[in-house]
C-alpha positions in Angstrom: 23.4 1.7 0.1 23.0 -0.2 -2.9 22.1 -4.5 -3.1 21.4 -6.8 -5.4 19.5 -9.9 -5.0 18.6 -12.9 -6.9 14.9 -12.4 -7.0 11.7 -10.3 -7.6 10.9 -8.0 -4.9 7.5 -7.5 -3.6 7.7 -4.9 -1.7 10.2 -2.5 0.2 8.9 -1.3 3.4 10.3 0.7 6.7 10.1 -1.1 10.1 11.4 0.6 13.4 14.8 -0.7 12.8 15.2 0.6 8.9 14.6 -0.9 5.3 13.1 -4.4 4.6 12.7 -6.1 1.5 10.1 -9.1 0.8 11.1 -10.9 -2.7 9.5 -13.1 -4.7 11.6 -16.4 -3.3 10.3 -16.4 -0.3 12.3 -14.5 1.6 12.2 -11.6 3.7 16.2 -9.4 3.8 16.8 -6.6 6.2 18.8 -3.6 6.1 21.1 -4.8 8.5 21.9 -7.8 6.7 19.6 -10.8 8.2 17.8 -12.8 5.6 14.5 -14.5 7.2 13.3 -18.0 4.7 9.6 -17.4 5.5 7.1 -18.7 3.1 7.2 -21.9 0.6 7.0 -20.0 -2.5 6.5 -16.2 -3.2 5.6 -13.2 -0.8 2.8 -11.6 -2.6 1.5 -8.9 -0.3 3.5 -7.4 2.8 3.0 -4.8 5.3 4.5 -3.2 8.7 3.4 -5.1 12.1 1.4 -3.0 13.9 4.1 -3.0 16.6 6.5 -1.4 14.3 8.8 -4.1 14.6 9.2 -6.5 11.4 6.8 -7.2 8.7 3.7 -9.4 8.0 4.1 -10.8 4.8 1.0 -13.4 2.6 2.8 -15.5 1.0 0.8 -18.0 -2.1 2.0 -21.3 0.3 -1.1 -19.7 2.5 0.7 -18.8 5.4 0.6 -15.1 6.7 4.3 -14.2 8.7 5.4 -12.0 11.5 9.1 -11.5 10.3 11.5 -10.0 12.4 15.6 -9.9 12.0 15.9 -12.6 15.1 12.1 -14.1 14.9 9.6 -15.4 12.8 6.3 -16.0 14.2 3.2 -17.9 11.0 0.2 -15.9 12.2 -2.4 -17.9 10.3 -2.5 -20.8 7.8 -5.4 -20.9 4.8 -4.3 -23.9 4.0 -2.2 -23.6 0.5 -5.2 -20.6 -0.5 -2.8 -17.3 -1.7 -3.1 -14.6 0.5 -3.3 -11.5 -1.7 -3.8 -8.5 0.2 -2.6 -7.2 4.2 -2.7 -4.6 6.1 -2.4 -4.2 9.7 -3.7 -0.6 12.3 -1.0 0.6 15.0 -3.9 2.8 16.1 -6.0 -0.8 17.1 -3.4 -3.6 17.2 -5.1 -5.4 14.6 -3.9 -7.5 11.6 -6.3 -8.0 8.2 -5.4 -10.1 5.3 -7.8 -11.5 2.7 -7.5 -14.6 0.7 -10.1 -15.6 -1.9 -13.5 -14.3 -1.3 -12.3 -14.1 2.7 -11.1 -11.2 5.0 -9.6 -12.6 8.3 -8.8 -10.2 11.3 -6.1 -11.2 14.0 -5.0 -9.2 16.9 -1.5 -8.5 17.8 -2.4 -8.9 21.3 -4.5 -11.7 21.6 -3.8 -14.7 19.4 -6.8 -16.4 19.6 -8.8 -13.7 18.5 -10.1 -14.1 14.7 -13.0 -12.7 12.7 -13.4 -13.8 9.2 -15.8 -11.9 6.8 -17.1 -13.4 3.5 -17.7 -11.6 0.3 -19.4 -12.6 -2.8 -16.7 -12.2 -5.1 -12.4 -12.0 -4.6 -11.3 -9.2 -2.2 -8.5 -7.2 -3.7 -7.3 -5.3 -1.3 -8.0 -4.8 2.5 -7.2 -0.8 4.3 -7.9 0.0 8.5 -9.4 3.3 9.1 -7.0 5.6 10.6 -8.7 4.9 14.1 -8.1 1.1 13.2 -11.6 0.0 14.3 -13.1 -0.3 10.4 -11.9 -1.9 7.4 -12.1 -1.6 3.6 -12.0 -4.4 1.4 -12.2 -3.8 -2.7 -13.5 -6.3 -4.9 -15.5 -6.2 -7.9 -18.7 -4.0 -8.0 -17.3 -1.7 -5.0 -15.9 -1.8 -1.1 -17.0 -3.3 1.9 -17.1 -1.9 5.2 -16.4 -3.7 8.1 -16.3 -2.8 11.8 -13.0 -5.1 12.4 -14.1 -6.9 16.0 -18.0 -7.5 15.5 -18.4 -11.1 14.8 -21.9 -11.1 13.0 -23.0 -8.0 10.9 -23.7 -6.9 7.7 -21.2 -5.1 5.7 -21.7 -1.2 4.6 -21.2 -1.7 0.6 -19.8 1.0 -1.1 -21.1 0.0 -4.7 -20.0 1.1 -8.0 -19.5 -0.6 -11.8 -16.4 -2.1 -12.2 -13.5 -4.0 -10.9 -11.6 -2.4 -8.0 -7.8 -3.1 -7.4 -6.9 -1.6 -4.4 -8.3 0.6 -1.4 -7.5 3.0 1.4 -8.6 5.9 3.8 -7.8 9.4 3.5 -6.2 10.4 7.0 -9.3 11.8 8.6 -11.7 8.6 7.6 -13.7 11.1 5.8 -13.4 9.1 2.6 -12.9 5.7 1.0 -10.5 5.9 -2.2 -10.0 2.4 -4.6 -8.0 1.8 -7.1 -9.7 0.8 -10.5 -8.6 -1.8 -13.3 -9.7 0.6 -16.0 -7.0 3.5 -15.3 -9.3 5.5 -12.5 -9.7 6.1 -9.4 -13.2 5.6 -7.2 -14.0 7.5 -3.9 -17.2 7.6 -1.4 -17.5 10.3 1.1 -18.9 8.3 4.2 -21.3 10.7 5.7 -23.4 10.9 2.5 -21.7 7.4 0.5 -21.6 11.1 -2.0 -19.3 9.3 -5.0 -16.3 10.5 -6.4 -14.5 10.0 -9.8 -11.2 10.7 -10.5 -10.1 9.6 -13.8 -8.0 10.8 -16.6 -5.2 8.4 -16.5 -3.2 7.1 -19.5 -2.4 4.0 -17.3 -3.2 1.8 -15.0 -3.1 2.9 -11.5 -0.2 0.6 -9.2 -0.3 2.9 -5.9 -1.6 6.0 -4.1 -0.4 8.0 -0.9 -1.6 10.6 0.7 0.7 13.4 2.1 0.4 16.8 3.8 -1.7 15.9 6.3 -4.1 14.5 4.6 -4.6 17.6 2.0 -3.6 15.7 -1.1 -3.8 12.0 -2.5 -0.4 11.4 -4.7 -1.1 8.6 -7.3 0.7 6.9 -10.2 -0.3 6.2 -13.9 0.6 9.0 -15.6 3.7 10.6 -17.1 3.8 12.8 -13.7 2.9 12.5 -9.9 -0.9 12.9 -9.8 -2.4 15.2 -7.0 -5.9 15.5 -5.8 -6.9 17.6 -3.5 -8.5 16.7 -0.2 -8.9 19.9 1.5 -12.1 20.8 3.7 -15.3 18.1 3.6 -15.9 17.9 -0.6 -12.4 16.3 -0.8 -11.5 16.5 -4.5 -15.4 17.7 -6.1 -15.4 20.0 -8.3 -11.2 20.5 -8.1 -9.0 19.7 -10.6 -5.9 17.5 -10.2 -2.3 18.7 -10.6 0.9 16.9 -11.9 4.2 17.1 -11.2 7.4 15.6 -12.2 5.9 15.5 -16.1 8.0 13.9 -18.2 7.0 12.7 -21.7 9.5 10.1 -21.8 8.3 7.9 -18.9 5.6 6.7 -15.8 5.3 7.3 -12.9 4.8 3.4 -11.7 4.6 3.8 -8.0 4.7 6.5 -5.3 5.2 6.6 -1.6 4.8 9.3 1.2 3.5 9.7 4.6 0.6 11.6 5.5 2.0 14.2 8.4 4.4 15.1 6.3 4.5 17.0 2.8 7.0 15.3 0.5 6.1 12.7 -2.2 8.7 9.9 -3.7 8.2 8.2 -7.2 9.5 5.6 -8.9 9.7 5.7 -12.6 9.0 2.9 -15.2 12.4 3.9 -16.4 14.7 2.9 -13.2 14.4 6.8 -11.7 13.9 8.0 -8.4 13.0 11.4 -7.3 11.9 13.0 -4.2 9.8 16.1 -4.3 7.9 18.5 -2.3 5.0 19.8 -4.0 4.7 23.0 -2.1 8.7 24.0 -3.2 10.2 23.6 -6.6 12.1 21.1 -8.6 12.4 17.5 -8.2 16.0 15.7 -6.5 16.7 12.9 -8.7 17.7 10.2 -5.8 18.1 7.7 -8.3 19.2 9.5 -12.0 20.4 6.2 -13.6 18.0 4.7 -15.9 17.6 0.9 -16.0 14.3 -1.5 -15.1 11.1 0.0 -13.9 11.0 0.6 -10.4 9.1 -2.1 -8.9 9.2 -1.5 -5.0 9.6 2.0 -3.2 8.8 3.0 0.5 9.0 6.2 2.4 10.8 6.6 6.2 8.3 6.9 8.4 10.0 10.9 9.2 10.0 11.1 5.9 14.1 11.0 5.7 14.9 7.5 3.6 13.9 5.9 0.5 14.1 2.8 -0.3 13.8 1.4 -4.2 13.9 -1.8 -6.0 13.9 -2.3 -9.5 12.1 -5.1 -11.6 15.6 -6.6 -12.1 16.6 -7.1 -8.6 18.3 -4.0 -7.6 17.5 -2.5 -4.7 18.6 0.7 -2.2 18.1 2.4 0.6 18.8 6.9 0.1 19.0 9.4 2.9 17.7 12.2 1.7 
């Protein structure tokens, strides 16, 4: 299936019921054809409810949206402050989002449960623990650790030089991972707060996955699919990364997979698509037309569908 819409997607995501898009107008469009008008401007961050049903989208009108095809529920109001980062734990039922300097908690269950946890500079990007009962959020100088229900406590900071983009957990909660804004990637191994440094990129880092239970992280930024490894309690120390999907004429600008299963997706700065398995060989070109950088991409939850958009508009969903 192949669509074309008016504006800039955000972000392409799975829900139970298939492919959703978020785009830069406001609006949320599923696969089935329902379009949701759901914030007063653009979406800027998105993510699956913890239900598995529809998608919770921070939008820069300051609103933070349950959208489903036949629903649409505002979750929380900053008043008119962008909300830049979501995420949200099926493991815990829980629902973070950060705007400004402020992480905010909500529960699925319980809608007059909030916790809101202040940093001293912008949070960047909020990630559950796979248990859902801690959260990460990156902002400059490092990560914060939260336990997500506590009202009053002190954060565990994770503290290194430099701005930090993005964060998440590897599978086990064994190890924090951020994104950089100088083309690297920063990880802490919890037991110890033992630092790791994975750099080496040509370009700045957009997204990470891991995949294969948990063994490797998949990342973007270079010319190929990144992998580190994260096998047995060092992680990646003392290993080297592998590539693959090299190509000397392109990025990789985004990748997507699912940690319990072993195949990676990437989207290319030159409109390609390819699905690989880095345990087999070769890569399956999904997507072989070039065009506009890929600008979305999203991985079925078995692993099964892809869905792309481009920084144009175009968008599609591929059973692989």
């Amino acid at each position: 299936m192949q669509i074309s819409f008016d504006a800039q997607i955000t972000a392409a995501l799975f829900d139970a019921d298939g492919a959703v898009f978020a785009l830069g107008d406001g609006t949320v469009r599923f696969e089935g054809g329902a379009v949701a008008q759901v914030h007063d401007g653009a979406v800027l961050c998105a993510c699956v409810h913890p239900s598995g049903r529809g998608i919770v989208t921070g939008g820069d009108d300051g609103k933070l949206v349950w959208s489903r095809s036949d629903e649409i529920v505002v979750l929380a109001d900053v008043g008119g402050r962008w909300i830049d980062s979501v995420d949200a734990s099926p493991a815990s039922g829980l629902i973070a989002f950060s705007a400004g300097k402020v992480v905010s908690v909500l529960d699925a269950a319980d809608p007059a449960f909030r916790r809101d946890f202040s940093h001293e500079r912008t949070v960047s990007g909020v990630a559950f623990e796979p248990k859902g009962r801690r959260l990460a959020a990156s902002t400059y100088g490092g990560a914060a650790l939260w336990y997500a229900r506590i009202a009053q406590q002190r954060p565990v900071m994770l503290a290194w030089a430099g701005s930090h983009t993005g964060v998440g957990f590897s599978p086990d909660g064994a190890f924090v991972i951020t994104i950089m804004q100088d083309a690297q990637l920063h990880g802490w191994r919890l037991k110890d707060g033992k630092n790791l440094r994975m750099g080496g990129y040509p370009s700045k880092i957009r997204a990470m996955a891991f995949l294969s239970n948990g063994a490797l992280l998949a990342t973007s930024g270079a010319q190929g699919a990144v992998l580190w490894p994260f096998i047995g309690a060092n992680g990646p120390m003392g290993r080297e990364a592998t590539e693959i999907g090299y190509d000397e004429g392109s990025l990789v600008a985004l990748v997507a997979a699912r940690p319990d299963h072993g195949v990676l997706t990437a989207g290319l700065n030159d409109g390609r698509v390819w699905l690989a398995d880095p345990a087999g060989q070769g890569l399956n070109f999904v997507k072989a037309d070039k065009g506009p950088a890929i600008a979305a991409l999203a991985l079925s939850p078995d692993a099964t569908r892809i869905a792309w958009a481009d920084e144009d508009g175009a968008a599609g969903v591929v059973s692989v």
